[in-house]
N, C-alpha and C positions, 0 to 999 in steps of 0.2 A: 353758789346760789345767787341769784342776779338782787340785784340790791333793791329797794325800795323806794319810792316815789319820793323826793324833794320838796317840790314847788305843787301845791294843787290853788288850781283857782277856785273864786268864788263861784265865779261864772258856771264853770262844771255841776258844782253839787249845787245851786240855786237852780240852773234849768232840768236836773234830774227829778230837783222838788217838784218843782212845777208841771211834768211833765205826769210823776206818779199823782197830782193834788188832780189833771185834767181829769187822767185816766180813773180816779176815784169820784168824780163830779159827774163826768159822761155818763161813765159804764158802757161805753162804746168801742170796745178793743175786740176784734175779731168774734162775737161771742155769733152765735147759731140762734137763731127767732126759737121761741117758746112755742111749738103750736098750741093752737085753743083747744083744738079737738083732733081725732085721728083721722087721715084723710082717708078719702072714700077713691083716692086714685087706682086704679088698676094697670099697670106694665104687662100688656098682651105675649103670646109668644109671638104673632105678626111683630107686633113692633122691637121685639130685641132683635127680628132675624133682620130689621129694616138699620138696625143700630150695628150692626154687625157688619151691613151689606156696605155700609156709608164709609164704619171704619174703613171697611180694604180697599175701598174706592179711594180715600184720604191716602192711605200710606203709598200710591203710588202718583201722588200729586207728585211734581218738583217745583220748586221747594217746594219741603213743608207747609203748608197753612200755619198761622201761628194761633190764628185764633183756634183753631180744632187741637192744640195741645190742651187746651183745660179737659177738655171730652176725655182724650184719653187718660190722664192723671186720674179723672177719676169713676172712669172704666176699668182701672188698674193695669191698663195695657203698655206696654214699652212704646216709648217715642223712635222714629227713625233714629238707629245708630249716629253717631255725632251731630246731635240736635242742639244737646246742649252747650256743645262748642261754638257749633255756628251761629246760634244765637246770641252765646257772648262775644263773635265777634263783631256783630252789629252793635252792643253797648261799647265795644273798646275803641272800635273805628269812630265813633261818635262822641267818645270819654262821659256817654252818658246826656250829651248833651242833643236832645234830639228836634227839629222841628216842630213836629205837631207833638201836643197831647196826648193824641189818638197812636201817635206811632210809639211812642211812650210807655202808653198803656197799655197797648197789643205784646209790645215785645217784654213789658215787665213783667206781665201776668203771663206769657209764654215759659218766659224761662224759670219763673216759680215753679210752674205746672212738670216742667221738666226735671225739677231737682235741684235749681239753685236758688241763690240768696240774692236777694234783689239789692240787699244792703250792704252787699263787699261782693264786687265783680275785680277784682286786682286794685283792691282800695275803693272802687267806685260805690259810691251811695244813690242810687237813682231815689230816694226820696226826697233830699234837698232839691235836686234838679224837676222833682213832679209839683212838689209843692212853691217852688218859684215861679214855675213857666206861666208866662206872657195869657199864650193860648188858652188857661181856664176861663180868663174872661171873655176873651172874643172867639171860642170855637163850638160856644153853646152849650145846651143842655145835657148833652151825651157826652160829652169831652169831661164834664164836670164830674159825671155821675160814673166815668170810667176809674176817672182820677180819684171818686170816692169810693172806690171798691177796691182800686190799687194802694190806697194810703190802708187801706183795712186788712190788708194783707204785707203788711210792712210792717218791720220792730227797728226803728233806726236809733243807732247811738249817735249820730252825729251832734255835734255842736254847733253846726251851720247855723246861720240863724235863717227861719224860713217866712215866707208873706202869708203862708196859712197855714192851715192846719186840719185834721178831718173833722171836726166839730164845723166851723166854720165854710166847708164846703156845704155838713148836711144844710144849714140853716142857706146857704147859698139855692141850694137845689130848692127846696121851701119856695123863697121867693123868686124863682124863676118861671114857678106856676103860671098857667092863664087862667081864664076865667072860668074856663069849661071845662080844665079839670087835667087839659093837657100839658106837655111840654113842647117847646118848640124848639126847630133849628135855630141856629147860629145868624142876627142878621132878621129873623122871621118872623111875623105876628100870630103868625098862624097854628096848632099844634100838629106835630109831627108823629107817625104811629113811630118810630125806629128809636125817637130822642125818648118817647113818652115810656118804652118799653125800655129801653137801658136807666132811666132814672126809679122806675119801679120798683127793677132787678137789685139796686142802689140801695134804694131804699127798706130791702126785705129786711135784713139786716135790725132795724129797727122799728119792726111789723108792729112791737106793742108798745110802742111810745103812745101816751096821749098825742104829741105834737103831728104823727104821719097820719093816725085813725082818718081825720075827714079828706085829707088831700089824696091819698093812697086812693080812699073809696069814689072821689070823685074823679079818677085818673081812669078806674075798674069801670065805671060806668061811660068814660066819658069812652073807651075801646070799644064796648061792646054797639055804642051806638056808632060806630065806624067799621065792624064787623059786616059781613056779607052775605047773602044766602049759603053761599058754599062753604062757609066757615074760616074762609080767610081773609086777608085784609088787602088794599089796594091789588090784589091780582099774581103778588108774586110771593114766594115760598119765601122766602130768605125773612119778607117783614112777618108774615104769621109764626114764624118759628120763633124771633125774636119774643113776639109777646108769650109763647107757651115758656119760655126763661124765663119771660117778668112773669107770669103770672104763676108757676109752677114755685119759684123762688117766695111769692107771696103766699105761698101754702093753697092758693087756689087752683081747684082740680081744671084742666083745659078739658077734660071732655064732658063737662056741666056747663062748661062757656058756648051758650050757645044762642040763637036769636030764634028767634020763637017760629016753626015749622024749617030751620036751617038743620043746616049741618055742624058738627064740631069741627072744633080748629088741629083736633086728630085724624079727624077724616079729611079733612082739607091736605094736611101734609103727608099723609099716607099714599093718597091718592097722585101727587106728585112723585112718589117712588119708581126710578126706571128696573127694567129688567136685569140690568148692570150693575144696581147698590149704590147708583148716585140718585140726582134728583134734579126734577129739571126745576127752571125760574119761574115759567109759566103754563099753562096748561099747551099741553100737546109739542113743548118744547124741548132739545135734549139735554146731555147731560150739562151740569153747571154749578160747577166748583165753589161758587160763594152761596148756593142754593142748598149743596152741600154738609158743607160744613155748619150750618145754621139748623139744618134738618137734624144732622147732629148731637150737635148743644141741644136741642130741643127735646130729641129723645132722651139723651142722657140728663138733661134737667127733671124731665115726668119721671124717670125712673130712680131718682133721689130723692123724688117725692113719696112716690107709690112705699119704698123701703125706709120712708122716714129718714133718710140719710146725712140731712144738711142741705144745703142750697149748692148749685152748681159754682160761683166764683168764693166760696170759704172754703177758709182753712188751706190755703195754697202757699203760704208760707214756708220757706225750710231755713232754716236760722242757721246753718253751717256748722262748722265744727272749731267748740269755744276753745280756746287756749289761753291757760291759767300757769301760774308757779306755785309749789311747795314747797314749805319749811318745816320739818319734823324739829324739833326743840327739846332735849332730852334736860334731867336736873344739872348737868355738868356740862352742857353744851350740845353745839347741831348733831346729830344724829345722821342725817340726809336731807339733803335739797335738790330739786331741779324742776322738769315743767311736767306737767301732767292737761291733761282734755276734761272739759267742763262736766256736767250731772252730776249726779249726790254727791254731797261733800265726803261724806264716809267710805263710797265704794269708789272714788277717784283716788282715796288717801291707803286704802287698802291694796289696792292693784297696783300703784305706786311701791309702798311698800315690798311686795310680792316680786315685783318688777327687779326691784333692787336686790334680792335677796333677804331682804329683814327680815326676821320674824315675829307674828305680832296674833297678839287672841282680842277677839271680839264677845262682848256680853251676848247674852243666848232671846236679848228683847229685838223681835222683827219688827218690830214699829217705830222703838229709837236706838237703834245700835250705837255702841261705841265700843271705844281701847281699853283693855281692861292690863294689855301689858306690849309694851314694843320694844324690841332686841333685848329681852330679859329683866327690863323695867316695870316693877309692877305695880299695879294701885297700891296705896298703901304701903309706902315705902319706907315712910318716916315715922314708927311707929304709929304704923296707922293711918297717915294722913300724905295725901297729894293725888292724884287722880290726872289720865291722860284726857286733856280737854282738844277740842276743835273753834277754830273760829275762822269767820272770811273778809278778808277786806276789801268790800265789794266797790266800784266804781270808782275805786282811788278817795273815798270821801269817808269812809266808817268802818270799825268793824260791826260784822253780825255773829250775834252767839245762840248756839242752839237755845237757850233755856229764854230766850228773848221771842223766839218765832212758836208760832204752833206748829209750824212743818216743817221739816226736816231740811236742813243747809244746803243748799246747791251755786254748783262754781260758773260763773259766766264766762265770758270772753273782759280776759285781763284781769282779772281776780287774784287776788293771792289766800293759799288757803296754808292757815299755820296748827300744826299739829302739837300742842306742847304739853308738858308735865307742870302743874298746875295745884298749889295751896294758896287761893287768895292771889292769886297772881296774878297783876294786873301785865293789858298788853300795850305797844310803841304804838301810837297814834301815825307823828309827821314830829318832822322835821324843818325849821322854818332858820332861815338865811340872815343876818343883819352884818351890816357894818357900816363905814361912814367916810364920806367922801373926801376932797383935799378941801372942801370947806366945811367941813363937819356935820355935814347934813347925812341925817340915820337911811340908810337905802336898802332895801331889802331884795330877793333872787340870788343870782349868783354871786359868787363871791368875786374881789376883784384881784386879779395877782396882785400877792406881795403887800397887800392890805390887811391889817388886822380884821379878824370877824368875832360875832358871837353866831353860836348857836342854840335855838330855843327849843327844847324837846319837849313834848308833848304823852299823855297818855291816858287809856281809858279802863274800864271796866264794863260789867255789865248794866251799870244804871249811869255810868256819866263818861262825859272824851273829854279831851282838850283839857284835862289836868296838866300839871307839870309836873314832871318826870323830875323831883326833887332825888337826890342820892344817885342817880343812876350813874355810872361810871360809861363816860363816853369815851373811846379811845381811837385816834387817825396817827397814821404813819407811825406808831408804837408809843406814841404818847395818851396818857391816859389822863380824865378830868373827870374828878366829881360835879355831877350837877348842882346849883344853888337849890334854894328854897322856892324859885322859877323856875327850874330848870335848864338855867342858862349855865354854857360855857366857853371861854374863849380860847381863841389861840391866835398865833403869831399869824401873819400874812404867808402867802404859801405858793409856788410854782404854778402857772397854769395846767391844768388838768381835771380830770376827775376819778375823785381819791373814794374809797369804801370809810366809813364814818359805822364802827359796832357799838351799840347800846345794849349795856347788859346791869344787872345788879343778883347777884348770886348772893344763896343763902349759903352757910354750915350746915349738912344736914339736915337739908329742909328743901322742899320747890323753890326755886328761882322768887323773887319778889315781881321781877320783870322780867318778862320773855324776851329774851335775847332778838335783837331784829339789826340787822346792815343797811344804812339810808347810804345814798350815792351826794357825795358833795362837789359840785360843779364852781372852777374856781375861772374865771374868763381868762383869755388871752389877751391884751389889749389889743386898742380896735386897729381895724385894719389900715386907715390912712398913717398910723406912726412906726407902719415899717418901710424898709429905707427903699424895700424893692416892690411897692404896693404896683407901682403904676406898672408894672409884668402879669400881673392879674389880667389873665382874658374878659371880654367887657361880660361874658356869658354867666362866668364864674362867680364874678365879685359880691354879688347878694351869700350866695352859699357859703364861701371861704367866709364871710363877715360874719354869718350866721355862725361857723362852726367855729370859729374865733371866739366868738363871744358864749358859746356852751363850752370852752375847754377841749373840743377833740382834739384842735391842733396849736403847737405854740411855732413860736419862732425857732430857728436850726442854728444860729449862731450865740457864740458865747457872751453876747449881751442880751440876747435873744430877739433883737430889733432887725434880723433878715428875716424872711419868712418862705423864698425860694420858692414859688407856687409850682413850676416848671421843673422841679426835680425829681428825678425817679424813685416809684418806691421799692421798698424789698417785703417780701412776703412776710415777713415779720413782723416788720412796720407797721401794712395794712393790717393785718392780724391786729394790732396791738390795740389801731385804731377803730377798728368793728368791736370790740370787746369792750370798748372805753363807753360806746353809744351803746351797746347794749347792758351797762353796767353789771357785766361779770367777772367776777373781781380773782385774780390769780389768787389759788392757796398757798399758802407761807413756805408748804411743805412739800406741796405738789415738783413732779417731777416728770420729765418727756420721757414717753419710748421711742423717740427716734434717734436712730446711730446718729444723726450730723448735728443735735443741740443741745452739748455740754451744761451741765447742771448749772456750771458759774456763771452763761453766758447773761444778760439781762434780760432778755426774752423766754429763757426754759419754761419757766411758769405760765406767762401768759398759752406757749404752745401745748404746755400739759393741759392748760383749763379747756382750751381749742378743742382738745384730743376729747377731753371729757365730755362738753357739750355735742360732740359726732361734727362739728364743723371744717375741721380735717382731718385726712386719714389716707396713708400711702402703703399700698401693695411692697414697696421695694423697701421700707422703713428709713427712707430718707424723708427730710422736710424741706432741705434747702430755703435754710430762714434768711442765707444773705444774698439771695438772686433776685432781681426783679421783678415785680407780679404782673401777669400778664392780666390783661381787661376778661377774657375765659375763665382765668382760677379767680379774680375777684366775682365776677358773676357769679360761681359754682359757690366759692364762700359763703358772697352775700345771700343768696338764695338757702344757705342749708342753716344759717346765723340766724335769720327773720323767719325762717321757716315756712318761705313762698311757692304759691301753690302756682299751676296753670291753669287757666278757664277758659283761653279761645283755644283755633286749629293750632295746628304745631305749621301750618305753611301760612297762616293768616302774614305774619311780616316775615317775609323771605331778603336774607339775607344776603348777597352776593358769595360771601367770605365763611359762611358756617357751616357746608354740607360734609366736609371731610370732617368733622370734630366727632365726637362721641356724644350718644345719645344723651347721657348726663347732662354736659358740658351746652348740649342744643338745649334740655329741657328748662338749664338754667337760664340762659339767654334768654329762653321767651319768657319766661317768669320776670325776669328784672328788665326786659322789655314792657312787657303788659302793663306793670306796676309803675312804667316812668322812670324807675332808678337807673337804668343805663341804657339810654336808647338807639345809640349809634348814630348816623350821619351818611348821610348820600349813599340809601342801599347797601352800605358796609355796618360792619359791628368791629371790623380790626380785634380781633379774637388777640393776637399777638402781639399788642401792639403791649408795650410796657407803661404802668401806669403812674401818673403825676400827682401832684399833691393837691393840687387844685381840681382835679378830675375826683381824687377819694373823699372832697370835704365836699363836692357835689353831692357825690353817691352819701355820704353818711344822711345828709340835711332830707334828701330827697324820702331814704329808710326811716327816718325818725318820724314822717311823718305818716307812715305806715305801722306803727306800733302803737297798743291800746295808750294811752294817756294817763292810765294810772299806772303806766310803770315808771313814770316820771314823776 
């Protein structure tokens, strides 16, 4: 079972507050406008067969359009085959970091529309990078009111700290107003119909604010007096389409938008339809790809109206797929642990369950299910009394307990979700660090080799946290310590590393008083200037090695432990030992290998049974060859199957000189811990063969670490 969070900042759980106190102030988080009344829209069958015609004109653009993927997302039609690749490989080529706003905004809201997540492209968050860029202030009105439809379609965890935020764009757009009702370009005094209709569409969003009522209406008036007999605006298809978005997204019908003995801005783009299913730009003009795609959006915006549907840029969101851990906690100990995928806390902990073999009954209530008995353990066990409960410890900061919420527990991305047997039983909060330095000053985080430390344990219930874990028996490397009346315990100074730390306090015949929980305790290496061979350090390396120095992954190789060898080769053991160490999975005492070549007594057997256990190795021939070198391939393959990293560009996006002959696995890893930054290679090679160094693996570990949620630290 991977151990528990250490060190949490303030930082964390303070902007979490902050974030849910906005999101309850706003009330501005993706929600759908309210309409006043039912619209009086009508969707023709002319105009589906005109939306149809446009599609198959679209799908045989090259590229893709990106703007015409929202249409079809929510047309329900399939995007061209590897769209969504190609598209992430525009975020990865760019690391997210794009020039304009616009280009930003285009390809964030594309690749939503397609099925991903705009807020982990291989680690990448394009919200800190939208909500930083340069460009909202100097590229105008549109650029603002894109960025405020993209931040509305974004759930970001990041802790970046950002210059804005979407409240502060809408009030942005606000005063970007003119006088007369419009917006303008970037640069311009003038209002624009293209800026005036993207900031509308912006604004639908929050249709029934008091704050938009008069500006909304004097934007609605200030188009119609820039409308044209013919029903369209300046002359060309692509700006009248635009405004049937804004205006369609504002709940207002476009074929009532009309000037008085004119035509509709339906009839206007109808009438631009070629023979072909495109649409030309101007009258009598041919076909025309950005005319297009805007004719489009424009049908498929009236036809979300006419069906009541939503607005054309909501709801485009897709949040990936969360990844959590679980702890089953029986009265006499774990039960089963490992990782499960996010939604209800009950039907993740049950397929779990199921998964493993357990067997386990569920009460007959469909509204709040729970355990009524797991692997033969039943409610009611101590004469009467103990009951299987559920709780989550959601963002590294608290737990949550069902009888706390009115809705039912669900697992996020990095959660841990504990399943235990339960009288009164309070659960393990955190775990927090002290000890004191060679002038005695109290210092808290890791611990330092070989220095005495205390540890302060913590715990909560369902009305209070941050108790102290008074009684509870903590026990490292097979020593055991009752906690004080704080919950403090100490111990001797200790080896660099990171060691598993089990909190438990068991009854006689009774539920547990404390659920049993494993915190990971990170004791440093000293720093890197006081080993004898620092200056062999590549100048590339030295941050990483320093960093993973000072988190315990690696210590020194000599028997004073003051060489540290950076240039040394590892053996697959090694690195094994050292992915396991950053992932805080802790070998079982008992556990044992199935493979023929790693003898029970050797020091490694266990770490490779826990390997075996988590699926991060595994050999056809039941060999493991734990004393041979690892080549930059198998650590890729490891790394990749440890962090359990996905692909999201082409598989030829970075081509490799050195990886066409490998196995497909072996390629799919590589571009995985390419994507992601963890092993990038060098001059068109990846050196798949090459054997790997100790300062090359405290790269890779530093680089992973920063790829896992934060509360598993």
């Amino acid at each position: 079972m991977r151990a528990t969070p250490i060190n949490r900042t303030i930082r964390k759980v303070t902007l979490t507050a902050l974030c849910i106190l906005l999101v309850l102030l706003s009330g501005r988080v993706m929600a759908e406008p309210s309409p006043a009344q039912k619209t009086t829209a009508v969707f023709t069958a002319e105009m589906q067969s005109a939306l149809e015609g446009a599609q198959n004109v679209l799908l045989t653009i090259q590229p893709f359009p990106d703007e015409a993927a929202v249409g079809f997302f929510k047309n329900g039609r399939s995007l061209p085959k590897g769209y969504l690749e190609q598209t992430a490989d525009k975020i990865l080529e760019q690391r997210g970091k794009f020039t304009k706003v616009a280009e930003l905004t285009r390809t964030a809201l594309a690749y939503s529309a397609a099925g991903g997540n705009i807020n982990n492209i291989a680690g990448i968050d394009l919200y800190p990078f939208l909500m930083n860029h340069a460009g909202i202030d100097s590229e105008g009105a549109a650029a603002v009111a894109a960025a405020y439809i993209t931040s509305k379609n974004s759930i970001s965890n990041s802790l970046e700290r950002t210059n804005r935020y979407p409240d502060l764009l809408f009030y942005q757009l606000l005063d970007m107003q003119l006088a007369d009702g419009s917006w303008p370009l970037a640069g311009q005094k003038q209002g624009d119909l293209v800026a005036t209709a993207w900031v509308l569409t912006a604004l639908a969003s929050e249709v029934s604010s008091e704050q938009t009522a008069q500006p909304i209406e004097k934007a609605l008036q200030w188009l119609k007096s820039k409308q044209q007999l013919d029903g369209g605006f300046d002359g060309k298809t692509a700006t009248t389409a635009q405004v049937i978005v804004a205006l369609s997204s504002q709940g207002v019908d476009a074929a009532d938008f009309t000037k008085e003995g004119g035509a509709s801005l339906l009839d206007h783009l109808l009438a631009r339809k070629l023979p072909g299913g495109g649409f030309a730009q101007t009258a009598g003009g041919g076909n025309d790809s950005p005319a297009t795609v805007q004719a489009y959006l424009a049908l498929t915006s009236y036809k979300l109206l006419s069906k009541q549907a939503g607005m054309l840029y909501s709801g485009l969101h897709h949040a990936g797929l969360d990844r959590a851990t679980i702890q089953v906690e029986g009265p006499g100990g774990t039960v089963a642990g490992g990782h499960i995928v996010g939604g209800d806390a009950v039907k993740a902990a049950a397929a779990f369950l199921q998964a493993k073999g357990l067997a386990y009954k569920l009460n007959a209530d469909a509204a709040k299910p729970a355990f009524t008995a797991i692997e033969g353990i039943q409610n009611g066990r101590y004469n009467g009394r103990g009951e299987w409960k559920i709780a989550v410890f959601s963002g590294g900061s608290a737990w949550m307990y069902p009888e706390n919420s009115p809705y039912r527990l669900t697992i996020g991305n990095g959660d841990q979700l504990l399943v235990y047997y339960a009288d009164d039983t309070e659960l393990l909060d955190r775990m927090e660090v002290k000890w004191k330095d060679k002038n005695g000053q109290e210092m808290g985080g890791y611990a330092s080799a070989n220095m005495p430390f205390s540890l302060h344990i913590t715990k909560s219930n369902g009305q209070l946290g941050g108790l102290p874990a008074f009684g509870a028996t903590v026990t490292l490397q097979g020593k055991s310590v009752v906690a004080d009346s704080t919950g403090k315990v100490s111990f001797a100074g200790m080896k660099p590393g990171v060691y598993p730390v089990q909190v438990t306090k068991y009854r006689k015949d009774a539920a547990p008083a404390l659920s049993k929980r494993t915190f990971a305790l990170h004791v440093s290496s000293p720093e890197l200037a006081s080993f004898t061979d620092a200056n062999k350090v590549a100048a590339w390396a030295r941050l990483d090695i320093a960093t993973a120095l000072s988190s315990g992954y690696i210590q020194g190789v000599s028997a004073s432990g003051n060489v540290l060898a950076p240039k040394q080769k590892l053996t697959r053991a090694e690195f094994l030992t050292l992915l396991l160490r950053l992932l805080h999975e802790f070998p079982d005492a008992k556990a044992t290998s199935s493979f023929k070549d790693v003898p029970a007594d050797k020091w490694y057997s266990r770490t490779i049974a826990k390997a075996e256990e988590l699926g991060i190795i595994s050999s056809p021939t039941g060999k493991f060859e734990p004393d041979r070198g690892i080549t930059r391939e198998e650590a890729a393959v490891m790394v990749t199957k440890a962090a359990r990293l996905s692909t999201y560009g082409s598989p030829d996006r970075v081509k490799f000189a050195d990886t066409s002959s490998l196995s497909e696995a072996s390629r799919q890893a590589i571009q995985a811990v390419n994507e992601h930054e963890v092993m990038t290679g060098s001059g068109g090679r990846f050196d798949p063969k090459q054997i790997l160094v100790r300062e090359q693996a405290a790269a890779i570990l530093v680089r992973l670490q920063k790829l896992i949620p934060e509360a598993f630290y």
